[in-house]
ZAMARGU-4260 file (C-alpha; in steps of 0.2 Angstrom, whole numbers, plus 5000, padded with zeros to 4 digits):
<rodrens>
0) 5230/5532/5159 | 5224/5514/5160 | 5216/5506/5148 | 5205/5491/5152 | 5193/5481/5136
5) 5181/5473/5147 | 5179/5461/5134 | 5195/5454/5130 | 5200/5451/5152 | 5197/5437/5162
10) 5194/5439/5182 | 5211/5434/5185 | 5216/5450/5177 | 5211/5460/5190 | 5223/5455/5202
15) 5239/5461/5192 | 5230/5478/5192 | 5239/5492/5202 | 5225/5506/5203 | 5227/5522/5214
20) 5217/5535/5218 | 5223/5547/5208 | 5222/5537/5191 | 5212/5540/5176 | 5201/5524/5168
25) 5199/5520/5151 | 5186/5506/5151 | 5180/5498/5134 | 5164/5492/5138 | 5157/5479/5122
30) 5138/5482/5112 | 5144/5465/5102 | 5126/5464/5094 | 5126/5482/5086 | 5131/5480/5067
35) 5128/5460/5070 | 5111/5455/5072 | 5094/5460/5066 | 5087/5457/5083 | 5083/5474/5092
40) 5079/5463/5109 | 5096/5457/5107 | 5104/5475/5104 | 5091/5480/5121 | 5099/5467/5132
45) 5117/5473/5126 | 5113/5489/5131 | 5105/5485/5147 | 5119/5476/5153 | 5131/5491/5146
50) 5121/5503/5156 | 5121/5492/5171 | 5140/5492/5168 | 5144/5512/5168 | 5130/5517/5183
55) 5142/5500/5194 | 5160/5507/5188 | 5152/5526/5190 | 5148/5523/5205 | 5166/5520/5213
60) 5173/5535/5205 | 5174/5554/5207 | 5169/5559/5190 | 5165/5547/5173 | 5161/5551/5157
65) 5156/5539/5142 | 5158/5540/5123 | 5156/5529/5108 | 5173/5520/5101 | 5172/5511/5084
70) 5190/5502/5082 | 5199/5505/5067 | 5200/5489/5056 | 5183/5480/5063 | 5164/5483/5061
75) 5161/5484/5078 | 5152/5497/5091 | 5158/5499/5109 | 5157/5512/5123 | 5174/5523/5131
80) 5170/5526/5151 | 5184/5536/5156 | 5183/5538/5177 | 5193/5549/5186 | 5198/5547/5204
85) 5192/5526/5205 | 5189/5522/5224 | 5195/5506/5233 | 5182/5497/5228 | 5185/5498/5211
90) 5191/5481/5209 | 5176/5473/5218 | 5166/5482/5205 | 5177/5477/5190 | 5176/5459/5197
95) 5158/5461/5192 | 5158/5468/5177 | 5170/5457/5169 | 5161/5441/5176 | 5146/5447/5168
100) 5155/5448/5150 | 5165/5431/5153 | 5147/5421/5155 | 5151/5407/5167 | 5163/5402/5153
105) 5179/5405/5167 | 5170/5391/5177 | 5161/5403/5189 | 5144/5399/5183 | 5137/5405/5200
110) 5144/5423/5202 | 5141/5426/5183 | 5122/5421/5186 | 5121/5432/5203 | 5127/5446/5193
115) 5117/5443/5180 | 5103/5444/5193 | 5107/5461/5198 | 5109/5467/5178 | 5088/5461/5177
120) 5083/5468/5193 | 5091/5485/5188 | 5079/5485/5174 | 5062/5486/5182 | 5069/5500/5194
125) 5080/5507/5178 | 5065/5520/5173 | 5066/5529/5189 | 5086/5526/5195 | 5096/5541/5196
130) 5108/5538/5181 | 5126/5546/5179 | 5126/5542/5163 | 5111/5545/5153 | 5116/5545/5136
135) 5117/5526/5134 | 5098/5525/5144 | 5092/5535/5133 | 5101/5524/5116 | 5092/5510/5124
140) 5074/5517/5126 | 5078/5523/5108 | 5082/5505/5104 | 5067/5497/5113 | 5053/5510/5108
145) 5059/5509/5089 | 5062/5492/5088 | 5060/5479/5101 | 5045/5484/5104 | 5041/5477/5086
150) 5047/5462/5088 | 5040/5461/5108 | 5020/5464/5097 | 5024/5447/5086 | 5033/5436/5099
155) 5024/5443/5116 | 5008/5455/5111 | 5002/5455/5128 | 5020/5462/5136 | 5018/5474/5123
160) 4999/5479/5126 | 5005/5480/5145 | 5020/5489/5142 | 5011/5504/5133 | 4996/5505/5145
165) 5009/5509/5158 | 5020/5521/5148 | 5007/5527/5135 | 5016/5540/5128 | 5030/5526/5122
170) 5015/5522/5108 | 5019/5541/5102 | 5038/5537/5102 | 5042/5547/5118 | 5049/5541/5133
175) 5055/5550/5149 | 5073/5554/5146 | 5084/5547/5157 | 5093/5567/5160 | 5077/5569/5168
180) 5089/5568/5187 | 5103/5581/5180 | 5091/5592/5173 | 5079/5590/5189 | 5065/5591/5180
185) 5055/5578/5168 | 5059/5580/5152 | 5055/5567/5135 | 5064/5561/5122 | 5061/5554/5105
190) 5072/5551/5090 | 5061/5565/5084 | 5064/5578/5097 | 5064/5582/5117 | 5048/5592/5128
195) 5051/5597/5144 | 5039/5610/5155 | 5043/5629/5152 | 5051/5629/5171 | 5068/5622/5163
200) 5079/5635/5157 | 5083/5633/5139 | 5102/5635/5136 | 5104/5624/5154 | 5094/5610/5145
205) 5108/5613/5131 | 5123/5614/5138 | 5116/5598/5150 | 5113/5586/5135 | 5129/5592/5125
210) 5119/5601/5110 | 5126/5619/5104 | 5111/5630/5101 | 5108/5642/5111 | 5093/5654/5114
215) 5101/5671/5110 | 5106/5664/5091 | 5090/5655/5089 | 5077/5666/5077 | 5058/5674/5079
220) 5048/5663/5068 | 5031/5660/5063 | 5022/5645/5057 | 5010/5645/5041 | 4999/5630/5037
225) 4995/5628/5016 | 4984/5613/5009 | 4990/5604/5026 | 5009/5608/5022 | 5015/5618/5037
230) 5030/5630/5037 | 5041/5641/5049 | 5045/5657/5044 | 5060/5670/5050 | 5072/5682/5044
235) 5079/5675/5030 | 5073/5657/5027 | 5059/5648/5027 | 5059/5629/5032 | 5047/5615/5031
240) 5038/5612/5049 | 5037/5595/5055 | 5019/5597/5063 | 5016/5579/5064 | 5029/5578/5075
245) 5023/5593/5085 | 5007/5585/5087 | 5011/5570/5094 | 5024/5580/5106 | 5009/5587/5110
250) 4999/5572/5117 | 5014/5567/5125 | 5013/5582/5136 | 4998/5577/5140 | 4999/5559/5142
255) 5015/5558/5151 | 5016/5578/5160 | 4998/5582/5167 | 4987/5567/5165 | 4999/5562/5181
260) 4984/5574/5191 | 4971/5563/5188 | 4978/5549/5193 | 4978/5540/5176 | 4988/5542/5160
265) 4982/5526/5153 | 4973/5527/5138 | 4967/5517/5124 | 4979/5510/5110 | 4975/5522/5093
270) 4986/5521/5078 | 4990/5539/5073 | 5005/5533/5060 | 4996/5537/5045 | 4982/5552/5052
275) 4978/5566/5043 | 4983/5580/5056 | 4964/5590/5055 | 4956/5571/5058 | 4944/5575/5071
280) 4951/5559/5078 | 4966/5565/5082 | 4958/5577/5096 | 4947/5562/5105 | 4960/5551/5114
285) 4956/5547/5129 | 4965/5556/5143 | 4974/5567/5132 | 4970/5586/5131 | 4976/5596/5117
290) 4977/5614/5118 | 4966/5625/5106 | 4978/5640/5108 | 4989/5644/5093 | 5007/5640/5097
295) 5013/5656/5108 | 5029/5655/5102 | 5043/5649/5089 | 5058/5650/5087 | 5070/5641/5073
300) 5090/5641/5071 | 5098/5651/5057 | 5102/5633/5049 | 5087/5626/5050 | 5093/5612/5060
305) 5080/5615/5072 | 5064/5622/5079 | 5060/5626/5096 | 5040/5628/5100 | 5033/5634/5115
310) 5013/5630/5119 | 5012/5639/5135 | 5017/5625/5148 | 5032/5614/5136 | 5044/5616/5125
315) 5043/5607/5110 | 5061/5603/5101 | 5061/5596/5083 | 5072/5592/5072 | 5065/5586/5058
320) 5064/5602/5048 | 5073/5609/5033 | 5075/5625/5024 | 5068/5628/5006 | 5078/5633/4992
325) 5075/5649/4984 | 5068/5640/4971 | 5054/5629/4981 | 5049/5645/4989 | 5045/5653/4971
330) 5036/5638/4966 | 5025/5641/4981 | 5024/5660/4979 | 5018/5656/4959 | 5005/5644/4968
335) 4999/5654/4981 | 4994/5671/4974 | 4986/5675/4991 | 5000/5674/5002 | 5013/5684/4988
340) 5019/5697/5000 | 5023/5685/5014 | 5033/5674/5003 | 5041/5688/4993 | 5051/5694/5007
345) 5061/5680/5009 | 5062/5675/4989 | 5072/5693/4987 | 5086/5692/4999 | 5093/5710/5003
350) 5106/5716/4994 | 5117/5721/5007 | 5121/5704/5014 | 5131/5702/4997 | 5149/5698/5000
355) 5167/5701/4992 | 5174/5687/4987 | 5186/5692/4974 | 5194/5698/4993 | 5198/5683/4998
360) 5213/5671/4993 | 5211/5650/4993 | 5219/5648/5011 | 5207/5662/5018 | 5192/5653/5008
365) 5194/5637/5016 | 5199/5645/5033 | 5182/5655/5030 | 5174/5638/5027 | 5181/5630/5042
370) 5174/5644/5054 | 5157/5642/5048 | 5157/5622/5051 | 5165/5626/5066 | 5153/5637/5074
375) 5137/5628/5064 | 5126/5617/5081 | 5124/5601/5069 | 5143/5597/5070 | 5155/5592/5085
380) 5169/5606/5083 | 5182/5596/5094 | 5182/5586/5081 | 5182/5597/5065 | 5200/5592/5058
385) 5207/5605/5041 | 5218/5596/5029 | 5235/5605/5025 | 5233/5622/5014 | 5224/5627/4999
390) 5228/5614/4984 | 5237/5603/4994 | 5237/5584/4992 | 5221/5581/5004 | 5214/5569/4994
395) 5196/5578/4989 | 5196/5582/5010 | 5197/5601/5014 | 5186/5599/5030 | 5184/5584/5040
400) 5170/5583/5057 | 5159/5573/5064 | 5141/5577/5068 | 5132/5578/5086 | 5119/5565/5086
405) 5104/5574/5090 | 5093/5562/5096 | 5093/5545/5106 | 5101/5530/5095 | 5108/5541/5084
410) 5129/5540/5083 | 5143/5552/5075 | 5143/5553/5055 | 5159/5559/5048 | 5157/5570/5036
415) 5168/5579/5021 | 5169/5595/5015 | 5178/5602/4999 | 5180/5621/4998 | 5179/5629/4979
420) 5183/5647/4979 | 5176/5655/4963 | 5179/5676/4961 | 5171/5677/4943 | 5152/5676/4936
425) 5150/5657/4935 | 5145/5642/4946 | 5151/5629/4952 | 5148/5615/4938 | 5150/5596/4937
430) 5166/5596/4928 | 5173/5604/4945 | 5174/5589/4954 | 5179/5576/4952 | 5180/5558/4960
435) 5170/5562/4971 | 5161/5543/4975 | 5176/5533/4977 | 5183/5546/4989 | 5169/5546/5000
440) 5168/5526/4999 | 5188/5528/5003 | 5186/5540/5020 | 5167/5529/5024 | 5161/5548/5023
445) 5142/5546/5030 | 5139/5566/5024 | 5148/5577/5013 | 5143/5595/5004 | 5154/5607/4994
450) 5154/5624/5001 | 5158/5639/4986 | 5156/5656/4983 | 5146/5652/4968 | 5130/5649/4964
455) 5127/5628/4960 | 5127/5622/4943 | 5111/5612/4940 | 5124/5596/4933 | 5133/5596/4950
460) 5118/5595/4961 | 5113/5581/4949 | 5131/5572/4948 | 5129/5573/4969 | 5112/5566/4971
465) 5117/5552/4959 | 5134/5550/4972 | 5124/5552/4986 | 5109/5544/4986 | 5117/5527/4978
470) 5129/5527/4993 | 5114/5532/5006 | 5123/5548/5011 | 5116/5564/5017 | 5120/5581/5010
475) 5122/5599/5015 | 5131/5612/5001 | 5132/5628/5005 | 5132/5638/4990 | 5137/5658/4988
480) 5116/5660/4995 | 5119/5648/5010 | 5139/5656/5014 | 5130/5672/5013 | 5115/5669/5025
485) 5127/5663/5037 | 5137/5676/5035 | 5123/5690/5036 | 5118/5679/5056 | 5136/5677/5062
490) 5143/5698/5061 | 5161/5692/5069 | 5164/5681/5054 | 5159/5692/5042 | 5169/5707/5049
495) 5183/5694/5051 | 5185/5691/5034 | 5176/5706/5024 | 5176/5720/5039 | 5163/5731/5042
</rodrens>
């Protein structure tokens, strides 16, 4: 494999290249304002020419695919292309692309202008161009619509203004993914979640944009709305639901999906930021039609990761949801007296979903703890990583993956796990654990959670949100109630270890 860092080469370079056919590419294509500048425009522009980059190599090669890269050592932020099977051409396209990152500076001011040229004209038609490699579109829609645009309303209101009259639906965060040519079908995004119309198969949507859920795993669920707090409901949990976010996925089907038939999706600016979601308001935009109908159907995943919501002509993905504890479920079943039953059935967990863990030895705890982060859709299993055996020198790291991002912009968190095994009456307390901050700061851990067969001591829960929270990282334990859920949803698992 050959590896090329578009950054570091000059054009001369390319002459002393032997490339055939049959070769595989490693190309390191720079995003040198990500982590340096404050300036979302400049980050756009990086971006821009970064996607004009991969869709120019892509486009003289069999198959390419592209990933983030952070080298070890450094700060900075670039993207992997790998292609397989480069034509003959590929050197006139790596003429290009390097010209464009040397910036005149190798005295061919000319070419690196003409390039430079295409890089601007492949914006305007960028919203509509068949992309190989949507991912980094989409980071850069996510980039322009959360921040640029920002900056574009204090330096250039009037772009701005025009920019969302065009694409009204960017004002609500959406934009029109740029999967939308692989998945054949118009489908938006937001760092919130995706909408697509009902015609596109669910687990194809999936499996196209690299997420892990599936439809057969995801769960029935219901949604119930209390003094404007809104909640999905399913076997087993119940999670907060983020019916802000639904809303406005809501106008953006109609905005963006069928206003298209009337020949107008322009609409009036409206700042619905701080709305109060039963403001009458909030139904008279201009051009928009929301749906009177109940939601038809709800569906969550048995983490709580996600909730899928169907209004009879989109989906609507979001991710911004999260399961209560057993506790905040009590404090609202002591609230609301009314609604006692409903909540009562998922306050008193079954008995039989109770597992045997005085069965289990160290090594087949933490193997039991690597399967569920394994199989669990918020993390990136090829890169799950176990370190040695139980009560080895692993310092503090049992389990070691990174996340999937889940929306546009977002980029792989590395996350730790340690494993505590505990086969008598007590929990887990602070005293337990130890050292916990300065190994995360150690292995730049952006998420961590313990994962026990106990229940959680009130003083570890503490101790970790002190940690945590100081050091702006993210948390998910599973306690002996969370191990067992997962268990009581994943039967191989629990057969695995416990049998029938």
């Amino acid at each position: 494999m050959l590896e090329l860092d578009l950054g570091k080469m000059e054009v001369e370079d390319i002459f002393e290249l032997d490339i055939k056919e049959s070769d595989v590419l490693k190309i390191y294509i720079p995003l040198d304002s990500i982590g340096v500048t404050n300036s979302y425009i400049d980050i756009c522009d990086d971006y821009l020419e970064a996607i004009w980059v991969g869709e120019r190599l892509a486009s003289e090669a069999k198959v390419a695919n592209v990933v983030y890269d952070y080298p070890l050592g450094t700060h900075k932020t670039r993207l992997c292309l790998i292609i397989h099977e480069p034509s003959i051409n590929i050197k006139i396209a790596l003429e290009e692309c390097i010209s464009l990152y040397c910036r005149g500076d190798d005295g061919n001011s000319v070419f690196y202008q003409s390039v430079r040229d295409k890089v601007l004209d492949f914006e305007l038609e960028l919203e509509n161009h068949p992309i190989r490699l949507p991912e980094i579109a989409d980071d850069y829609y996510a980039n322009l619509i959360e921040g640029a645009y920002c900056e574009m309303l204090s330096e250039s209101p009037e772009l701005y203004h025009d920019e969302l009259k065009k694409y009204p639906e960017r004002a609500f965060g959406y934009w029109r993914s740029s999967f939308s040519s692989k998945l054949d079908n118009n489908c938006y995004v937001s760092k919130a979640g995706w909408l697509f119309p009902d015609d596109l198969n669910l687990n194809h949507f999936f499996e196209v944009t690299g997420q892990k859920y599936r439809t057969e795993t995801l769960l029935p669920a219901e949604i119930l709305i209390i003094n404007d707090t809104s909640y999905v409901m399913a076997d087993g949990l119940v999670a907060y639901f983020p019916m802000k976010q639904y809303i406005n996925s809501m106008i953006c089907s109609s905005l963006a999906m069928f206003a298209d038939a009337e020949g107008d999706k322009e609409t009036e600016e409206y700042d619905w930021s701080d709305r109060d979601i039963y403001d009458p308001k909030m139904f008279a935009i201009e051009h928009a039609y929301i749906s009177s109908q109940n939601i038809n159907k709800c569906m969550i995943d048995p983490n709580g990761t996600m909730t899928a919501a169907y209004d009879g002509k989109c989906w609507h993905l979001l991710y911004d949801t999260k399961i209560l504890s057993i506790n905040a479920i009590k404090r609202i079943y002591d609230k609301f007296r009314t609604i006692s039953l409903a909540f009562a059935n998922y306050i008193n967990l079954p008995d039989n979903i109770s597992c045997k863990w005085d069965s289990l030895s160290d090594e087949q705890f933490e193997q039991l703890c690597y399967d569920v982060i394994h199989t669990h859709p918020r993390f990136n299993s090829d890169t799950i990583r176990k370190y040695g055996k139980s009560r080895s020198r692993d310092g503090g790291r049992d389990i070691e993956v990174f996340d999937i991002p889940r929306t546009a912009g977002d980029i792989p968190r590395k996350w730790i796990f340690q494993c505590k095994l505990i086969t008598n009456s007590k929990s887990l307390s602070a005293t337990r654990l130890i050292d916990v901050g300065d190994m995360l700061e150690h292995y730049n851990a952006q998420g961590f959670g313990v994962m026990t067969s106990a229940p959680i001591d009130a003083t570890l829960y503490d101790k970790l949100d002190a940690i945590c929270s100081k050091r702006k990282i993210e948390q998910m334990n599973f306690s002996v109630l969370e191990l067992e859920r997962a268990l009581y949803y994943d039967g191989i698992l629990r057969c695995r270890y416990f049998g029938k």
